[in-house]
C-alpha positions in Angstrom: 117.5 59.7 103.8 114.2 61.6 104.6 111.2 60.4 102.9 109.6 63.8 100.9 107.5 62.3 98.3 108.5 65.2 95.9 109.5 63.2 92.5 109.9 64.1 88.5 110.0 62.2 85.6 112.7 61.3 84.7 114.6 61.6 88.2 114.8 59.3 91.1 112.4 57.0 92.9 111.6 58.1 96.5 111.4 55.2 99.0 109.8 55.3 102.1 111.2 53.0 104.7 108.4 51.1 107.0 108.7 48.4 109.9 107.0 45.6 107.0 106.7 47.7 103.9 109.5 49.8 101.5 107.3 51.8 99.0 108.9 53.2 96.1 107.3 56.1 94.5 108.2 57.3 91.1 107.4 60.0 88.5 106.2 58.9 84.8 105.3 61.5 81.6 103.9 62.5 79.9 101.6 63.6 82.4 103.4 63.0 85.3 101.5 60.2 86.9 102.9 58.5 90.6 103.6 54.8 90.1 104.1 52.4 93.7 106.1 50.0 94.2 105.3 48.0 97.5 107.6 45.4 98.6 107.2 43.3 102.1 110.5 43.7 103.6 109.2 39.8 105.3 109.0 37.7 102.0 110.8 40.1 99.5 107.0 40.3 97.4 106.1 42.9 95.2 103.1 45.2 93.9 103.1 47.5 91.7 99.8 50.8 91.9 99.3 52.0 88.6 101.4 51.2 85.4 101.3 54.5 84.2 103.7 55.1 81.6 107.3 54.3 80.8 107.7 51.0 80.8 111.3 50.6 80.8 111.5 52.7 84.0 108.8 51.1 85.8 110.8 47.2 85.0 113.7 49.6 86.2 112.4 50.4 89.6 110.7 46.5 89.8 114.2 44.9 89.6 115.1 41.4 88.8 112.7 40.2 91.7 109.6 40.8 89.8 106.0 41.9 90.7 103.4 39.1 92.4 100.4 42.1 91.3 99.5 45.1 90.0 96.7 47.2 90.7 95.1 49.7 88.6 93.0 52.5 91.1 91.2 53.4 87.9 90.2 53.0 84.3 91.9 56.5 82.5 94.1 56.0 80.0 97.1 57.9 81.7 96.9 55.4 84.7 97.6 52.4 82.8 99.5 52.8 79.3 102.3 50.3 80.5 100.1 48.1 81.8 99.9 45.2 79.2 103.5 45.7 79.0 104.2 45.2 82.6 102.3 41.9 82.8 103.3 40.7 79.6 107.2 40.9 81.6 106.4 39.9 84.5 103.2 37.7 84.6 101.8 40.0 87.5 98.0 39.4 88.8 95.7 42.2 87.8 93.3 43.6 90.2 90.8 46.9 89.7 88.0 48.1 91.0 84.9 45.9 89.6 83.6 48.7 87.9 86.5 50.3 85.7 87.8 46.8 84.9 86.1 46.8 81.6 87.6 50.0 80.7 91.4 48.4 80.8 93.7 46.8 77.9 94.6 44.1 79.9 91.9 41.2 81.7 91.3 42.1 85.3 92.1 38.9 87.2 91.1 40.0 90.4 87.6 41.7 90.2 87.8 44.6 93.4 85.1 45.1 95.8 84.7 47.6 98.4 86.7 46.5 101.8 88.3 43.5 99.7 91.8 43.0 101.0 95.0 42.6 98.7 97.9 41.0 100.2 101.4 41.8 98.8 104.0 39.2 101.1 102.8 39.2 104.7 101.3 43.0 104.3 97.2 43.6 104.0 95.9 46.0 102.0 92.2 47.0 102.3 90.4 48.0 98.6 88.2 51.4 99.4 85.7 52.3 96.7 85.3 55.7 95.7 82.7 57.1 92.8 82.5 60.0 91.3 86.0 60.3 89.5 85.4 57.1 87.6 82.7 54.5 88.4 84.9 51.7 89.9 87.8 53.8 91.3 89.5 52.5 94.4 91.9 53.2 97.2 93.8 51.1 99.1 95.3 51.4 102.9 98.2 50.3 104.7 96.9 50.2 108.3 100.8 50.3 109.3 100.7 48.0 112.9 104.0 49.9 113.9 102.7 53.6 112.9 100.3 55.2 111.2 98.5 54.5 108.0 99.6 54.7 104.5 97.0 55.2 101.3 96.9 55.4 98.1 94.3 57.3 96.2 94.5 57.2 93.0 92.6 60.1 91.4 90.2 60.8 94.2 92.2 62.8 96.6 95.1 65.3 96.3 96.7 67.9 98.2 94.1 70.8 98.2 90.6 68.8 97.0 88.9 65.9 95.2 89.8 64.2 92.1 88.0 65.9 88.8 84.3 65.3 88.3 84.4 67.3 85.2 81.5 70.1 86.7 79.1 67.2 87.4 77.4 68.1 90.6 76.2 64.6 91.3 79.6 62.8 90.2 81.1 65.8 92.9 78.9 65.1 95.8 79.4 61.1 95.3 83.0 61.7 95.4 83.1 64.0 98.3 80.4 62.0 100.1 82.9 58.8 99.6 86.0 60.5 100.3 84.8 61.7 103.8 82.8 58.5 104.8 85.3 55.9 103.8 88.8 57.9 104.5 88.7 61.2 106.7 85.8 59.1 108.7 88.0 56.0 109.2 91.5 57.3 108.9 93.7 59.3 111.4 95.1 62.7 110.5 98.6 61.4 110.9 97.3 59.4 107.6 99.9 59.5 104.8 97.8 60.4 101.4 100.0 58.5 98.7 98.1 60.6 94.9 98.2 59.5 91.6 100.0 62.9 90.4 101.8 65.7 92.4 103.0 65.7 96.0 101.8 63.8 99.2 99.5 65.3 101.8 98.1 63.9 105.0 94.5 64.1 106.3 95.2 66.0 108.6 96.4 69.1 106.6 93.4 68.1 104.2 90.6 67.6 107.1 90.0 71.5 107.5 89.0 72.2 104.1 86.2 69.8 103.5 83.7 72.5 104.0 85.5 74.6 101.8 85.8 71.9 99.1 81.8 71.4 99.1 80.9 75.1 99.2 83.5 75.6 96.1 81.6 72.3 94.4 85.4 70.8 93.0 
């Protein structure tokens, strides 16, 4: 089947079917966060973006094969309630952005840096730091060697704008000023923008509105 990105809690994972990578996306309440699952189609290893919520259907979606890591993009509270749950079943490696990790229930193992790669199997993920939304937020990208890229963004970019900087014209520039020089900068259009709530985008439907998203100040 078609890969749409369009899930709801309680409903189905959608899986998107790369050359070296199967991701899994799934909906979890109560505020209807997007949860990853990455496996390397290579060596069978698994890691998990954001524990959200719902425990039992996050162990669901891991399956008997368990997770190698599990990265948190950020510190809020609705990004990692199952967290210490998730590791506590599976024995996963943490990893978070080196500034949010103190703001998380459960010991970062792996301390994040900007351009810091993560490996999940044979598959290379590259860590992108992004402030504004939270101090140590991150991204992460798939530079797919058989297609385009894949990332996941965590609360700093949606369909239609920036994550939430709470009015703060400073947090708001950093964020925008990040979001264009380490993704729409770097990254094609055909990029595929994997968010921590709602639907999928690319950059290219997102590129045109920068200048709308500045002026506006959100």
């Amino acid at each position: 089947m078609t890969y749409s990105g369009v899930v709801r809690v309680g409903g189905p994972a959608d899986v998107h079917e790369l050359a070296d990578l199967m991701i899994s996306k799934v909906a979890v309440g109560p505020m209807d966060n997007n949860a990853y699952l990455l496996r390397c189609r290579a060596t069978g290893e698994q890691l998990l973006v954001d524990a959200a919520n719902d425990t039992e259907t996050l162990l669901h979606l891991i399956g008997d094969d368990g997770i190698a890591s599990v990265v948190t993009t950020h510190r809020h509270g609705d990004h990692w309630q199952a967290l210490e749950a998730v590791v506590a079943a599976t024995g996963a490696r943490t990893f978070a952005g080196r500034y949010d990790a103190e703001g998380l229930p459960v010991a970062t193992d792996v301390p994040v840096e900007d351009g810091d790669t993560i490996q999940v199997g044979r598959v290379s993920l590259t860590a992108r730091h992004l402030v504004g939304h939270t101090p140590g937020s991150i991204a992460l990208v798939y530079d797919d060697p058989h297609g385009h890229p894949h990332l996941f963004t965590g609360d700093c970019l949606f369909p239609g704008g920036v994550g939430n900087t709470h009015k703060d014209p400073k947090a708001f520039a950093s964020l925008i000023d990040d979001v264009e020089r380490k993704l729409f900068d770097r990254l094609p259009d055909e990029t595929w923008v994997y968010p921590g709530h709602g639907k999928d985008t690319t950059l290219g439907d997102e590129r045109p509105h920068l200048p709308e998203w500045r002026a506006r100040g959100w």
